[in-house]
N, C-alpha and C positions, 0 to 999 in steps of 0.2 A: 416785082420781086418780093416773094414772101421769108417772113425772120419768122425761125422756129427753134426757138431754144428758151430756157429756164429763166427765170425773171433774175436778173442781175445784171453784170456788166456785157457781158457778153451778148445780151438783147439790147443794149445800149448802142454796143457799139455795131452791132451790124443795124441797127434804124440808120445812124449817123452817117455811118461808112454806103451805105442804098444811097440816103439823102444828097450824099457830098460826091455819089459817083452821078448823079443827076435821073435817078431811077424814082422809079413811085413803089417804096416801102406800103407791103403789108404787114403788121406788125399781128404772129398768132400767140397764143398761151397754148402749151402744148396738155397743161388741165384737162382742156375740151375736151368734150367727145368727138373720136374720132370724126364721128359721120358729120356733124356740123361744121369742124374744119373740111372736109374733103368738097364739102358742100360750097364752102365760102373758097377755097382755092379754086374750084371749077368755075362758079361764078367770076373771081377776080382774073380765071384764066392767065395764072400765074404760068411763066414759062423756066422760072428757078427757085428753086429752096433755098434757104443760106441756112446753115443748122450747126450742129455739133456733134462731134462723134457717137456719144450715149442717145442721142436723136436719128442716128440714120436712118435705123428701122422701119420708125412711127413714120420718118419723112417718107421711106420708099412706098408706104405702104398709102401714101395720103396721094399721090402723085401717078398721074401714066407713066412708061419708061422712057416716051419719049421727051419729057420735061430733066431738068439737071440739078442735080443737089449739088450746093457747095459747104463745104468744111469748114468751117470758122478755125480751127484746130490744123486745117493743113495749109493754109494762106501765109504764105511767106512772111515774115513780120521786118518790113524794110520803113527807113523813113523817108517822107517827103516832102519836099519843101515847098510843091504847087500839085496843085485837084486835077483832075482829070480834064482835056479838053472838052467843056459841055457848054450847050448853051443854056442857062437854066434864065427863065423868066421869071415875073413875080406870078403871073399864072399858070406856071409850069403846074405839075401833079408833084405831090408831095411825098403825102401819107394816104391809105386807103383803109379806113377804120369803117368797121360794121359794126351793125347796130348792137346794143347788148342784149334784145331781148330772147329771154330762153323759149320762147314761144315764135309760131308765124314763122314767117321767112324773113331771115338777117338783107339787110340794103347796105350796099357798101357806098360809104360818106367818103370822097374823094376832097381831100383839101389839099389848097397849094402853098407853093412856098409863102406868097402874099398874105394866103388869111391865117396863117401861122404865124407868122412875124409879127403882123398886130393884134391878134389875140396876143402875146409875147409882149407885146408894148405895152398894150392895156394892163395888161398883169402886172408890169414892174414899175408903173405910178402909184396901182391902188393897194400894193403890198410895199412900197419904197424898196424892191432888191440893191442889196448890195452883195460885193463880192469877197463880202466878210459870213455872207448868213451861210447859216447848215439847214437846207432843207428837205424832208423825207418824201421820199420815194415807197408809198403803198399800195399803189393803185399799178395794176398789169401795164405793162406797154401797147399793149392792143388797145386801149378803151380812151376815152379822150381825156378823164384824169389823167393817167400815165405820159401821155403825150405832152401836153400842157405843163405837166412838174419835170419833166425833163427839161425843153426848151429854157422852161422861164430860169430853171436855175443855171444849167450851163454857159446860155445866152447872156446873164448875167456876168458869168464869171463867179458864182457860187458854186459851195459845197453839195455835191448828191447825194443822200445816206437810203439806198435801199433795202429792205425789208419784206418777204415774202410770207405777207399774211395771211393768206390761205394754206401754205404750209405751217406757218408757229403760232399762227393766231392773234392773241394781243394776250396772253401770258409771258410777262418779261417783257413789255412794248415800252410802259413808264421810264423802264432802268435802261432798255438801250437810247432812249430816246435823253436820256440826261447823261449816258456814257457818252454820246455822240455831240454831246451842246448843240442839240437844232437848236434851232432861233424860230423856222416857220415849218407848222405842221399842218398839212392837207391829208385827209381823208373821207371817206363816207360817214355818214353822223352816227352809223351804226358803230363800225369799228371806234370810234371814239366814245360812244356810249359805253361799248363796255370795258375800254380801257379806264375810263376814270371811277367806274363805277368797284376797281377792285384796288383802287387807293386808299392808303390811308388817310383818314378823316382831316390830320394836320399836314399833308405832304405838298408842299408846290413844285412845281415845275418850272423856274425861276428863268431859264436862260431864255424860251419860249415867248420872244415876242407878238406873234400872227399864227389865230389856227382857220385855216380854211375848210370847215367842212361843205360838201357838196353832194353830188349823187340822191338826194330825197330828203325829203325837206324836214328841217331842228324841229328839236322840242322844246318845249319853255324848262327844264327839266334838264336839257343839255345847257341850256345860257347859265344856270344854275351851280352846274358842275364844272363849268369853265370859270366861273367865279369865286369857287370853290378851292380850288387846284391850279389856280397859275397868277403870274403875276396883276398887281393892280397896272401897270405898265403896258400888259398885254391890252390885245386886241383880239373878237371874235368874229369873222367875214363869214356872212351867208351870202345865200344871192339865188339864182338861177342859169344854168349853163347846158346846151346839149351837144351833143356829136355835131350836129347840123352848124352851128351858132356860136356854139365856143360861151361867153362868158356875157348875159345880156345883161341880169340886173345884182345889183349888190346892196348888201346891209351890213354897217358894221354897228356891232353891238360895246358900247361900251360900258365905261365899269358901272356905273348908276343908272342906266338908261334904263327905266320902266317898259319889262315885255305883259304883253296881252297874255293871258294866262291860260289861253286857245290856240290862237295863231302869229307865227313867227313871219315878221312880211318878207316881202322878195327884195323891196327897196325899190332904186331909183335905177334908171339906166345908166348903165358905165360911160362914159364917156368914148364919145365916137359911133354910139350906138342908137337908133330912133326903133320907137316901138309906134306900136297902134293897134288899137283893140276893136275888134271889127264882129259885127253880127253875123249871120248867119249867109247875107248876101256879097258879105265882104266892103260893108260901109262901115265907115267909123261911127261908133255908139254914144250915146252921148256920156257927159263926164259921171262917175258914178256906177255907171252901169258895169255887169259882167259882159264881157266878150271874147274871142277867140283874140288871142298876142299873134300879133306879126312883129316881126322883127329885120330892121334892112343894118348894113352896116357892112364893111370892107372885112370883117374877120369871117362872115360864113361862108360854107363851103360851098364849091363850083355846084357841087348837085350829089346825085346820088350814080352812083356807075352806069348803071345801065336804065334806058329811061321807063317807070312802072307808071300805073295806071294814077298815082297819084302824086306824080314828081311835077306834071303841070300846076297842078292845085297847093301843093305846099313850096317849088321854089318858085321863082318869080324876079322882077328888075322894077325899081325904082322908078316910077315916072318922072321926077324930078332932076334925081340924085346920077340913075345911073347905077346903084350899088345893087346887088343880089338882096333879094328878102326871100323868108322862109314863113311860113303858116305853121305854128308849134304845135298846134293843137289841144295849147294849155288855156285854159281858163282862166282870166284875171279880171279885177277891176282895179281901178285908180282910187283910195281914198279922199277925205279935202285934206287931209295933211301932204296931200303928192306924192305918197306909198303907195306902190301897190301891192297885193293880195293874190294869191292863188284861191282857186276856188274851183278847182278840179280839174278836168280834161273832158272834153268835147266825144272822145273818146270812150273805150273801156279798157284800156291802159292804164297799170298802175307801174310802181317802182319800189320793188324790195329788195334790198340792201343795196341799190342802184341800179339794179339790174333791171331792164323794162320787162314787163308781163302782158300780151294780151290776154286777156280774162277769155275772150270770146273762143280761144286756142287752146283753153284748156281743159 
């Protein structure tokens, strides 16, 4: 079932309401260009729309006549005190998230209930949620930011404050963000570059204890401007995380901690999660070296929807463990401090403002 409506509550709640009737949510941004959603419904072979009235249009016109739009706007509003008879497993279908890249052809990332919940888990040791924190919501629901900041704070029992920054920008982002007391803000490093970059010189952002930026990788320049602008108390978390994989490595930046005046590291792997950096024949490299990351761990996702020419080569199962692994296609090594490093992609895939690009598609 695909949700197509305007980033706020109403995209919230029909993911939720998919999720809890035991359906596999496609979560779209109606932004898109037309022909790429039609494109990504065809492929996910959606057989309902959930939308809203000011959306029918765009839905009828995304859709054959024989698929069915439903109304968010004309659903009865009854309450209930039990979900629907379903059998939902931990390997059920969840969510159906496509890749972001505006190039090439989108793959749709099929996660289940299972590796949502401990991505989810994992999130709320290495940020401590509680269900006292206000956390922002900037990132679409379609993208695996969006997903991840949902779960982790509702799941919690936290505040949700969303924000639709590709409509306001980050003009006025500082002041709703101190009208609202978040406590933890996630975004792209972009968006938060130029939000702090139009602060004033003396101004903190006090309540702000965790900001999470993600989507392509900091700048020594942004750890700068976080130190800058928020409290000594705070905290800064990088890491690395994709559609496929959810959340692999983390860095937190504290208030003294000497950054490299080059490159900001990836860190260490999250807990629950094993890597390995493999050559070209898919042997482990020795310590030091650059290599292609593999990634195995209970959060990645079942696969990609439909099986492509390169779904055997990048998902994969554990010899050991049992667990799903994925081939990222990112470039890392391991420092002797036990940090690791990016150090490109294997690839001609870059990411600007989180969005994937093949170069070679363009």
């Amino acid at each position: 079932m695909a949700v197509l409506t305007n980033q706020g509550i109403h995209s919230i709640a029909g993911l939720l309401g998919g999720i809890f009737a035991g359906k596999c949510v496609l979560p779209l941004d109606p932004k898109q260009p037309a022909e790429r959603l039609r494109a990504i419904i065809k492929d996910a072979d959606c057989q309902a729309i959930l939308t809203r009235e000011n959306l029918q249009c765009e839905a009828t016109d995304l859709i054959t006549p024989d698929r069915t739009i439903l109304s968010l706007d004309e659903i009865p509003r009854t309450e209930c005190d039990q979900g629907p008879e379903t059998n939902i497993e931990p390997e059920s279908p969840a969510v159906l998230l496509y890749t972001s890249g505006s190039t090439g052809q989108p793959k749709g990332v099929l996660h289940t209930h299972g590796s949502i919940l401990q991505n989810t888990i994992r999130h709320t040791a290495l940020f401590n949620f509680h269900h006292t924190d206000h956390q922002t919501l900037l990132y679409p629901c379609g993208v695996y930011g969006g997903t991840r900041d949902i779960f982790n704070a509702l799941l919690n029992g936290a505040c949700l404050y969303q924000r639709d920054i590709q409509r306001a920008g980050t003009v006025g982002l500082a002041d709703w963000i101190a009208q609202s007391g978040i406590t933890l803000y996630c975004s792209v490093a972009t968006v938060f570059r130029h939000m702090v970059q139009s602060l004033p010189p003396d101004l903190i952002l006090e309540n702000i204890r965790a900001v999470k930026l993600g989507g392509e990788a900091p700048q020594p320049r942004d750890i700068e401007a976080f130190r800058n602008h928020f409290s000594k108390d705070a905290r800064l978390h990088c890491g690395l995380a994709s559609t496929e994989t959810g959340t692999t490595f983390h860095f937190l930046v504290g208030p003294d901690m000497p950054i490299d005046s080059e490159r900001i590291p990836l860190g260490t792997p999250v807990p629950g999660v094993e890597v390995r950096v493999l050559d070209t024949n898919g042997n482990p490299v020795p310590p030091g070296e650059v290599g292609e990351l593999e990634v195995s761990s209970s959060s990645i996702a079942r696969g990609y929807l439909h099986p492509v020419a390169s779904n055997a080569h990048t998902f994969g199962v554990h010899a050991s463990t049992g667990e799903r692994t994925f081939r990222t296609g990112d470039l890392v090594y391991q420092k002797p401090d036990g940090l690791f490093e990016h150090r490109g992609r294997k690839d001609l895939q870059i990411k600007i403002r989180g969005n994937r690009v093949e170069i070679s598609e363009v």
